[in-house]
C-alpha positions, 0 to 999 in steps of 0.5 A: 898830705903833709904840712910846713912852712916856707923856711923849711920846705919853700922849695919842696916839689909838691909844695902849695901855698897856702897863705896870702902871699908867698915868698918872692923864691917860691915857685910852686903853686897856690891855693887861695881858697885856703889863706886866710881873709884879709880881715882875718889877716889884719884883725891882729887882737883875735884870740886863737880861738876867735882866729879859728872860729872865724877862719872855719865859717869864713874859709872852710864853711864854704870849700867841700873838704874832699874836693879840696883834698884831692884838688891838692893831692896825696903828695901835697905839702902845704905851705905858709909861713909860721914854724911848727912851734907857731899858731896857724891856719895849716893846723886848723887845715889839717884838723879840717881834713882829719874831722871831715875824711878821715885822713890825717895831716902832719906837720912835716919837720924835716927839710927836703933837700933837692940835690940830696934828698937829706934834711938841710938847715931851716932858712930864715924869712930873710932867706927868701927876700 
């Protein structure tokens, strides 16, 4: 399992949304269980730490981490919108799955390339409008 966001890999085959909406071009799959509240979401003033805090008791205190790992799969790229450089739930996703199995989660910082299978350049939000 690895992480990224919609600008590089939007179009990856096993990739899985993971925020509150994707964008319009992006046809995989879902998983709300793990985007955050819309409070969460909203609450705009939050720290870092309060953001994982609260994103933990209200969002991963109530999923079984090896349930939702093999829910998602081995092969699964979990996608939302933030860059690598950019705070986000994904790390807290991933640090979940390290801390509870085990199992450790990158960031995947190279582009699939669908026709190629060789890294592309990075697209833009407005790429995906």
């Amino acid at each position: 399992m690895n992480t990224s966001y919609f600008g590089l890999n939007g179009h990856h085959p096993q990739g899985i949304s993971v925020a509150r909406w994707a964008p319009k071009t992006f046809k995989g799959q879902g998983f709300s269980q793990l985007a955050p509240s819309k409070g969460l979401f909203d609450d705009k003033g939050i720290s870092h730490k309060g953001y994982e805090a609260r994103y933990r008791d209200e969002t991963l205190s109530v999923l079984d981490a090896r349930e939702t790992y093999d829910r998602l799969g081995d092969a699964a790229v979990l996608l939302c919108w933030e860059t690598p450089y950019q705070f986000c739930h994904r790390q807290i996703i991933a640090a979940w799955f390290l801390e509870e199995l085990n199992i450790p989660v990158k960031e995947l910082i190279i582009a699939y390339n669908q026709a190629t299978l060789a890294p592309k350049k990075a697209l833009t939000l407005e790429d995906f409008l």
